[in-house]
Structures are given as C-alpha cells and as structure tokens.
DSSP file (Angstrom, degrees, kcal/mol; ACC not computed):
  #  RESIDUE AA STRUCTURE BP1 BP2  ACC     N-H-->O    O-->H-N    N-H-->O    O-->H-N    TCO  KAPPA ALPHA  PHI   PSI    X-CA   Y-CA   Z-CA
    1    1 A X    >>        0   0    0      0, 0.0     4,-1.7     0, 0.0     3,-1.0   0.000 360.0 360.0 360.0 -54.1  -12.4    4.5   -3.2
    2    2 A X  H 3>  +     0   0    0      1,-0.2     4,-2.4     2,-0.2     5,-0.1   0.870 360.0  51.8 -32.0 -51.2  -13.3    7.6   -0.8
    3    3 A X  H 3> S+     0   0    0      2,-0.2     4,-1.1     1,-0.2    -1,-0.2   0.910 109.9  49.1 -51.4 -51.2  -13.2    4.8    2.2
    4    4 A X  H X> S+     0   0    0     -3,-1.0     4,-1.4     1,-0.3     3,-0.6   0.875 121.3  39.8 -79.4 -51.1   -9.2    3.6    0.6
    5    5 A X  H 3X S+     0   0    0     -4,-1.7     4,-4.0     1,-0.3    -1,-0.3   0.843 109.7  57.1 -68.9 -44.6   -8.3    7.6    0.7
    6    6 A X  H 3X S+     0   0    0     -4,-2.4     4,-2.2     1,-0.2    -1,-0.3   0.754 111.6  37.5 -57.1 -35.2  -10.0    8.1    3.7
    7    7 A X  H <X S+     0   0    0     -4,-1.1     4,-2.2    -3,-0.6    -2,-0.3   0.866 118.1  51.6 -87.4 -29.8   -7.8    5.3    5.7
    8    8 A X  H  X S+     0   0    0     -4,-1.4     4,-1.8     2,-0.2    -2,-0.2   0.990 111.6  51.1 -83.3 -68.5   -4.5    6.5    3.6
    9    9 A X  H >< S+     0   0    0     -4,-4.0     3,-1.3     2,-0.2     4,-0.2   0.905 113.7  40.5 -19.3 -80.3   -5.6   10.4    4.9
   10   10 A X  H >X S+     0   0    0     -4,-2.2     3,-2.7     1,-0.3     4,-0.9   0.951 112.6  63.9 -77.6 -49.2   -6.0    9.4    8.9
   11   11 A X  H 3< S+     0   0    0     -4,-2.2    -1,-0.3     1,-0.3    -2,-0.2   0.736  98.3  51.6   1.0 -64.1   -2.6    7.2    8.5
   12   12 A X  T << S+     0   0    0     -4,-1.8    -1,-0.3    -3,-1.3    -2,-0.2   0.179 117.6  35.0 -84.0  22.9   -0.8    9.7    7.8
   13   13 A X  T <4 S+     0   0    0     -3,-2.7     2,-0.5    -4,-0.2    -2,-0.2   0.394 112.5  58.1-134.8  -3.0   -1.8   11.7   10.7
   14   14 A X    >X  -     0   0    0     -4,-0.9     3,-1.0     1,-0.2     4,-0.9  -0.798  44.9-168.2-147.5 115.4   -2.2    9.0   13.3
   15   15 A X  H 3> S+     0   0    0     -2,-0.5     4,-1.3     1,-0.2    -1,-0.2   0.942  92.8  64.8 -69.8 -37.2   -0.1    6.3   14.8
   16   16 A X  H 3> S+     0   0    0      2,-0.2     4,-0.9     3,-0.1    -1,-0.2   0.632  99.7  42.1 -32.4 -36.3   -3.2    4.9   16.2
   17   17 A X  H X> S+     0   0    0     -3,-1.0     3,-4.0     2,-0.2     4,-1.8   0.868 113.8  63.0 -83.1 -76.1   -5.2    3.8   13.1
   18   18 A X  H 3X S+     0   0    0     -4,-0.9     4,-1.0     1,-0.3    -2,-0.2   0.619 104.0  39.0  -9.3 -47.2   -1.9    2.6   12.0
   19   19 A X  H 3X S+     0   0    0     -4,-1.3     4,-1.6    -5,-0.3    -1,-0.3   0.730 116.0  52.2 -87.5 -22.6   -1.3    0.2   14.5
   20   20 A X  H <X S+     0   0    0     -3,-4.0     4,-1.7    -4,-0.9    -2,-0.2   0.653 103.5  62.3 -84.7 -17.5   -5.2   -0.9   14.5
   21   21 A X  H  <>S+     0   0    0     -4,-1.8     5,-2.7    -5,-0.2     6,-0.8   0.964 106.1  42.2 -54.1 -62.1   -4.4   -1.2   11.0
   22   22 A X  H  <5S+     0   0    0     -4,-1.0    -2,-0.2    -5,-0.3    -1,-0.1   0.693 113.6  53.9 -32.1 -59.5   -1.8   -4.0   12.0
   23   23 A X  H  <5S+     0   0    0     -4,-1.6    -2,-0.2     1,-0.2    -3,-0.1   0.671 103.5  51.7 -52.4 -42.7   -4.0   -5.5   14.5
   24   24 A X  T  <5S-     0   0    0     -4,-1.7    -2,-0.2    -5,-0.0    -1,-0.2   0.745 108.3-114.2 -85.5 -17.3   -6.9   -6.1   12.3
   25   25 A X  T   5S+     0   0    0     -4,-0.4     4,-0.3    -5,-0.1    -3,-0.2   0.913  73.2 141.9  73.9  47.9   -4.9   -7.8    9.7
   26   26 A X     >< +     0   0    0     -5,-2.7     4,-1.3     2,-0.1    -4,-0.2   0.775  67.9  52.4-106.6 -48.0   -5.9   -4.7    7.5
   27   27 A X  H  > S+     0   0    0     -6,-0.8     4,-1.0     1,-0.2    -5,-0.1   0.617 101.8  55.1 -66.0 -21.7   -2.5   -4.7    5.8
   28   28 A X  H  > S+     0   0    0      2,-0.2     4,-1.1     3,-0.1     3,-0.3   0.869 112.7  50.7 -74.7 -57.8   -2.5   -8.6    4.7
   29   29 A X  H  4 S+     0   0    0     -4,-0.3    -2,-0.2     1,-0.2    -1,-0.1   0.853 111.7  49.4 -48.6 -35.3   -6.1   -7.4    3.0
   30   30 A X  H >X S+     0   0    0     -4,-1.3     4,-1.2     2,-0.2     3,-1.0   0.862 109.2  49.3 -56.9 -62.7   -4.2   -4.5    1.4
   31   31 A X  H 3< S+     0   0    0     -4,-1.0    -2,-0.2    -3,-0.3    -1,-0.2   0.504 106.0  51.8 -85.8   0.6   -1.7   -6.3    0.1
   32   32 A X  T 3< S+     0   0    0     -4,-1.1    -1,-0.3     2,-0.2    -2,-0.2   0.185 101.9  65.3-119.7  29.4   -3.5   -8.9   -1.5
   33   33 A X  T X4 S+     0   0    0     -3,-1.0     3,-1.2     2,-0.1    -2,-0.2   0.608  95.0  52.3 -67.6 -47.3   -5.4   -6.6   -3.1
   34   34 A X  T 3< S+     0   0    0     -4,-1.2    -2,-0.2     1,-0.2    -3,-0.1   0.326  96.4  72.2 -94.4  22.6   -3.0   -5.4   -4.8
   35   35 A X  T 3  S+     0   0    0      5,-0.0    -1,-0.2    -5,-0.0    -2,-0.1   0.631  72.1 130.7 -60.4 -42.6   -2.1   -9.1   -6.0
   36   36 A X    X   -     0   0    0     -3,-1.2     3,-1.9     1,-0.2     4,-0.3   0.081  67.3-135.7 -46.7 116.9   -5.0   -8.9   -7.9
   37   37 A X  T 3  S+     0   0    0      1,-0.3     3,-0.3     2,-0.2    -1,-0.2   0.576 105.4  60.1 -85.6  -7.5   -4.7   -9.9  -11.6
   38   38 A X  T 3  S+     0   0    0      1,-0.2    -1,-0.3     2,-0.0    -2,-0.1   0.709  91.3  70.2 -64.3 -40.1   -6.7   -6.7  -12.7
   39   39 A X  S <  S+     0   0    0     -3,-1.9     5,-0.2    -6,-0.2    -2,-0.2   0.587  76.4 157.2 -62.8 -13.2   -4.0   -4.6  -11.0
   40   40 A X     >  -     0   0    0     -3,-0.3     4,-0.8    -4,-0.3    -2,-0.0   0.416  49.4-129.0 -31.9 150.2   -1.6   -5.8  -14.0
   41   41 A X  T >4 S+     0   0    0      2,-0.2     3,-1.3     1,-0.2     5,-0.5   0.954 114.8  53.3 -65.6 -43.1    1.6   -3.3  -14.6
   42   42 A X  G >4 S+     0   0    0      1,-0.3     3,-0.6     2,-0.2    -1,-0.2   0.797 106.7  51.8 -75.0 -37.1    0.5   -3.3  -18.1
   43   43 A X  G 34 S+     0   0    0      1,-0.2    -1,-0.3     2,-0.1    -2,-0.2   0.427 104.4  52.8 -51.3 -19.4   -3.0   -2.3  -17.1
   44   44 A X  G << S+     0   0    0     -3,-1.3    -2,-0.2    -4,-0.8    -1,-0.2   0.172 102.1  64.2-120.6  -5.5   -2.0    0.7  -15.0
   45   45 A X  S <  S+     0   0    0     -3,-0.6     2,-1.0    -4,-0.3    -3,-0.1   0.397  77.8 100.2 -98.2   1.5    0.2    2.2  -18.2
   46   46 A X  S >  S-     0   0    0     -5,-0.5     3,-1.5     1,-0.1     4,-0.1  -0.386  76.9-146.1 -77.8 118.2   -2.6    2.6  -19.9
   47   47 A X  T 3  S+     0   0    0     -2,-1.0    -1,-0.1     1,-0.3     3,-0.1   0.400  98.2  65.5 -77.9  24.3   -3.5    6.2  -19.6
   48   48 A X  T 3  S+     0   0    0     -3,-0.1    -1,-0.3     1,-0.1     3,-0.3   0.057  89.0  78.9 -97.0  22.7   -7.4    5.3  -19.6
   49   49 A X    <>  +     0   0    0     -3,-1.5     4,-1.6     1,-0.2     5,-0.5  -0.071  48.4 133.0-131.8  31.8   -6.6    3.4  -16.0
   50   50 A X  H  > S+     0   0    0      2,-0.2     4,-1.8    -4,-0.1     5,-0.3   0.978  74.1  44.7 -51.1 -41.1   -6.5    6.5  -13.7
   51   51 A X  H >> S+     0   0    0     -3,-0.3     3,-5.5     1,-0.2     4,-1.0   0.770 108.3  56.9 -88.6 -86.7   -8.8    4.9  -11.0
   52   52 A X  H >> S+     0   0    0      1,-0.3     3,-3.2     2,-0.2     4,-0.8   0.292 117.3  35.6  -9.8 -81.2   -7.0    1.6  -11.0
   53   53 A X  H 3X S+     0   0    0     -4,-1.6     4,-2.1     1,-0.4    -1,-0.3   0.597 108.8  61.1 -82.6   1.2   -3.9    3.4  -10.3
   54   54 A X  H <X S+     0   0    0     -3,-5.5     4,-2.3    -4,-1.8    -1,-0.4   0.840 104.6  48.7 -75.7 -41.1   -5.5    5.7   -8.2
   55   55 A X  H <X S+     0   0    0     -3,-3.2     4,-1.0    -4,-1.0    -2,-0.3   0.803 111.3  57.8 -74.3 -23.6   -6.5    2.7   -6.0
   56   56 A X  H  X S+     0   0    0     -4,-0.8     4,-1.7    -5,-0.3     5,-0.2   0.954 110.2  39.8  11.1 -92.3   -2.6    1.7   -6.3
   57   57 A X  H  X S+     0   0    0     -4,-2.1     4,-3.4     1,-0.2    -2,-0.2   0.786 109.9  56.0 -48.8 -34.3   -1.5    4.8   -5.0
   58   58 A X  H  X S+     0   0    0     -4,-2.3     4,-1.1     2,-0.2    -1,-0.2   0.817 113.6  40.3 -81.5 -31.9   -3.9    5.1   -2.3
   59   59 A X  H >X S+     0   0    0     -4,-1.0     3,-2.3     2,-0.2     4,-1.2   0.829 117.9  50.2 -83.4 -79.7   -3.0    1.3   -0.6
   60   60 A X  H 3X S+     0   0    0     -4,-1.7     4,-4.0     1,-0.3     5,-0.2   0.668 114.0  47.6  -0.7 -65.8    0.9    2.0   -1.3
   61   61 A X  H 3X S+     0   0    0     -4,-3.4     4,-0.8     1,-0.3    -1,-0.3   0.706 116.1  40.8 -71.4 -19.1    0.4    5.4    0.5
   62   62 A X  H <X S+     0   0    0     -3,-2.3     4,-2.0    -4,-1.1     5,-0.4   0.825 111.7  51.1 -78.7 -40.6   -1.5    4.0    3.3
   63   63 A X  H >X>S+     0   0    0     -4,-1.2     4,-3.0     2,-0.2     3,-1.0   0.975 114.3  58.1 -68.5 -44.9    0.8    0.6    3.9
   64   64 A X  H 3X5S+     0   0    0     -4,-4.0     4,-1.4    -5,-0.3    -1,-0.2   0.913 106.4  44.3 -20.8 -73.9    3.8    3.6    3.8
   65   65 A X  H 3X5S+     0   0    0     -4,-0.8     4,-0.7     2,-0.2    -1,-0.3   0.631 111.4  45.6 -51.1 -36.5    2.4    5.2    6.3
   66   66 A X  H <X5S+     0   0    0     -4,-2.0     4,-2.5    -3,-1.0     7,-0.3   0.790 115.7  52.6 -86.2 -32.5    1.6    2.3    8.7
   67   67 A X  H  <5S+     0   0    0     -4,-3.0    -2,-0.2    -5,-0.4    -3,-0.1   0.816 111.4  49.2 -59.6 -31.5    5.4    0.9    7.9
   68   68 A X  H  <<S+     0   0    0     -4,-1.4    -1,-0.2    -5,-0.6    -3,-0.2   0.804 119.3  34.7 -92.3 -13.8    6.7    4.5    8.9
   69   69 A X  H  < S+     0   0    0     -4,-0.7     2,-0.6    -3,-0.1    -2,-0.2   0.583 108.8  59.7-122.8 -12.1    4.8    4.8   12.1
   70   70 A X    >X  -     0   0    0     -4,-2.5     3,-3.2   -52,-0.1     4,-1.0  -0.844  59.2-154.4-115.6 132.6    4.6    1.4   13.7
   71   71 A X  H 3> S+     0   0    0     -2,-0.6     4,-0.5     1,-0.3    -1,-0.1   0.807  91.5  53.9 -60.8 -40.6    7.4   -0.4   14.6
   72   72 A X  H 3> S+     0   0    0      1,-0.1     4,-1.4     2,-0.1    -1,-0.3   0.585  85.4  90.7 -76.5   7.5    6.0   -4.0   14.4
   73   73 A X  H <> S+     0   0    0     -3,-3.2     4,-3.2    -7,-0.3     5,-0.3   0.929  76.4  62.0 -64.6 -56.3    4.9   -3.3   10.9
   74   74 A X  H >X S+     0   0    0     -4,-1.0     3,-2.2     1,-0.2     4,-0.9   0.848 106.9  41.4 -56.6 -67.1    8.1   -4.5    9.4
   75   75 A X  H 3X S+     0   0    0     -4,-0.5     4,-4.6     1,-0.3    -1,-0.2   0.851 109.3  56.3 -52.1 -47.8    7.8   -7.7   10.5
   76   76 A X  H 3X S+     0   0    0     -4,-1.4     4,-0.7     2,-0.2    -1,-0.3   0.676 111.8  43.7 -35.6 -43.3    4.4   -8.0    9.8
   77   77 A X  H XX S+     0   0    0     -4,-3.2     3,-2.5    -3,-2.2     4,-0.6   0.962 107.7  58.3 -74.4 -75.5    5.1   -7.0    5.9
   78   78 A X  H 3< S+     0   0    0     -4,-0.9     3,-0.4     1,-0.3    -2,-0.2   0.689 105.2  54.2 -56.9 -47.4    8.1   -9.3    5.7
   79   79 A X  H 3< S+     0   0    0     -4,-4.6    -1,-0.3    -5,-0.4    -2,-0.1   0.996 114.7  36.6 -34.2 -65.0    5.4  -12.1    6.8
   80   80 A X  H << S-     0   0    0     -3,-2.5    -2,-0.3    -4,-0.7    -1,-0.2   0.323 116.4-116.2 -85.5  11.3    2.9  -11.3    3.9
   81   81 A X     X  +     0   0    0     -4,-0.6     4,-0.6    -3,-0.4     3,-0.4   0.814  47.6 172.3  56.5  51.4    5.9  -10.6    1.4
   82   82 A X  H  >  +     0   0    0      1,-0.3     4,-1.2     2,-0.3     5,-0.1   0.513  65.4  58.1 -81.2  -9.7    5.0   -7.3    1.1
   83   83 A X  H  > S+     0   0    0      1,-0.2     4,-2.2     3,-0.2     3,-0.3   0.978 108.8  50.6 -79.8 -54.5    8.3   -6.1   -1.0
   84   84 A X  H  4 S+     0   0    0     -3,-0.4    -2,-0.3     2,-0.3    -1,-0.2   0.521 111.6  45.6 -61.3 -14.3    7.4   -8.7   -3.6
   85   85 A X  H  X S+     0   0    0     -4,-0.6     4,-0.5     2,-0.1     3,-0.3   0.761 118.5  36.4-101.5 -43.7    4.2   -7.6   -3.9
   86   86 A X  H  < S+     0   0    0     -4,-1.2    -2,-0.3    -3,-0.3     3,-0.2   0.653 101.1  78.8 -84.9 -15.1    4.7   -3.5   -4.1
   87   87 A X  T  < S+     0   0    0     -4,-2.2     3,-0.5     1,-0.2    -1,-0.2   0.593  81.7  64.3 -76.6 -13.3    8.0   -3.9   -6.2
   88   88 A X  T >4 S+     0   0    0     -5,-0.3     2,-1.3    -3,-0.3     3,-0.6   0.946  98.6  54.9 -57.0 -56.1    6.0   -4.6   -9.4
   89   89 A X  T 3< S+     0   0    0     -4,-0.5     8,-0.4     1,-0.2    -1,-0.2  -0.346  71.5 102.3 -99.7  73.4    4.5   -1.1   -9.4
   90   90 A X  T 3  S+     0   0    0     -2,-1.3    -1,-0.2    -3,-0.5     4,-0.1   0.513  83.5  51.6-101.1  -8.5    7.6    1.0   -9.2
   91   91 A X  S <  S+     0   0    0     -3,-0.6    -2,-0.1     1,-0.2     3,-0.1   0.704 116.7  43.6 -94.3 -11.3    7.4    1.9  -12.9
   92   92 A X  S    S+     0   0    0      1,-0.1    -1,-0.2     2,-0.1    -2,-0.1   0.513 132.6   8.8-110.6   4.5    3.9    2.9  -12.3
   93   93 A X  S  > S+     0   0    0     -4,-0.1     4,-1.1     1,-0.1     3,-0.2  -0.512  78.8 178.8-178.3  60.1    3.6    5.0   -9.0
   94   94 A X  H  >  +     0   0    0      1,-0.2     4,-2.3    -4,-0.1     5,-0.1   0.914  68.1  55.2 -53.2 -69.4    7.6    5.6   -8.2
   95   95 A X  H  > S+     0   0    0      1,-0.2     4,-2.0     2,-0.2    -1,-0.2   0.640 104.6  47.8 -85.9 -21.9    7.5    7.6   -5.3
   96   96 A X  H  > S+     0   0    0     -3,-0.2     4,-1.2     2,-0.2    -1,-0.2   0.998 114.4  47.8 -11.3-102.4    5.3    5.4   -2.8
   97   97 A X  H  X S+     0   0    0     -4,-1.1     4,-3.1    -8,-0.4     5,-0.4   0.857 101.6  57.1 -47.6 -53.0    7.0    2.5   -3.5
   98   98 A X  H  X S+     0   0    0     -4,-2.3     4,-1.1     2,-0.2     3,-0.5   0.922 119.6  37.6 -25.5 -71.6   10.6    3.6   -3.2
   99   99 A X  H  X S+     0   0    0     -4,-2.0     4,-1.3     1,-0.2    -2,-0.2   0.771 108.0  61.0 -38.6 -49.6    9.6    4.7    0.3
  100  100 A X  H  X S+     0   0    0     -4,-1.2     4,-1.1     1,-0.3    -1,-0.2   0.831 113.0  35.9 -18.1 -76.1    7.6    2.0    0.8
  101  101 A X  H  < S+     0   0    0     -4,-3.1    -1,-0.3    -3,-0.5    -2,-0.2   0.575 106.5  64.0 -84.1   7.2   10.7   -0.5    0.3
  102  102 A X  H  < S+     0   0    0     -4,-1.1    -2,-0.2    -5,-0.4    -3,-0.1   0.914 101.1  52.1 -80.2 -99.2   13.3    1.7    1.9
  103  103 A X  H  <        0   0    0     -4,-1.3    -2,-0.2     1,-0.3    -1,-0.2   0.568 360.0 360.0  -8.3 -55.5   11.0    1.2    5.4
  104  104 A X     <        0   0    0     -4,-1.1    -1,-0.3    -5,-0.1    -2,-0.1   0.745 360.0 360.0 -50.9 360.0   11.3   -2.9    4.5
C-alpha cells in the first residue's frame, strides 16, 4: 500500500511519472485491479473495509492525476474502458471519481 500512495503522491506533483505511467502500461494494471472481484461495492460499505478502500482511493487518485496531466491519457483510458470500470465506486469514494470521469 505505501508503494500505491507513494505513485498517487509523485503524480500529483509530476507530469513526468505520469506520462511513464502511460508508457509502462501502468494504468491498464491499475485499472484492472480495481476489476477485482474482492473490490466489490458491497465490500467497501462495510465499515470494517478501510484498507480496501483505502487501496480504491489511492489508484482513482493516482489514474486522476495521470488523466489531468497527460494529454494522451484520455485515449489511453477510453481503450481499457476506464469509465466503466471507476463508475462503480462513486457511492464509495465520490470525489475521485467524479473528477476522475469529468477528465474522460
């Protein structure tokens, strides 16, 4: 989890990781994480599930962040269906995701 925070952290400070972010295919990894059938909406309102949704927040806030500073990023989501995938957890981790699909 430190690592997940850690890439969310220098995101939001650096168009560079962002874009290597892009590059690696880091964001396809991201997002199919959060595919994950563990990840469940119903699983994250359970108020025993903090790190789940702490691991949530922390890819959301990073894929934000790489959507909001590189410009080939939208296409790049739109590939991996990345609204369909982050539009499940608006009921759990609202203000991310709003942003999140506003960028798409």
């Amino acid at each position: 989890m430190c690592r997940l925070q850690l890439i969310w952290c220098m995101s939001d400070k650096s168009d560079a990781v962002c874009e290597r972010i892009i590059k690696a295919g880091l964001h396809n990894d991201m997002l199919n994480k959060l595919s994950w059938n563990t990840l469940s909406v119903e699983s994250l309102n359970d108020p025993q599930s903090n790190k789940k949704r702490d691991f949530v927040e922390a890819h959301i806030g990073a894929l934000h962040n790489v959507v909001r500073r590189v410009a080939t990023a939208r296409g790049a989501f739109r590939q991996c269906q990345a609204v369909d995938v982050v539009q499940k957890f608006r009921d759990v981790t609202e203000y991310p995701v709003i942003l999140l699909l506003l960028y798409e």
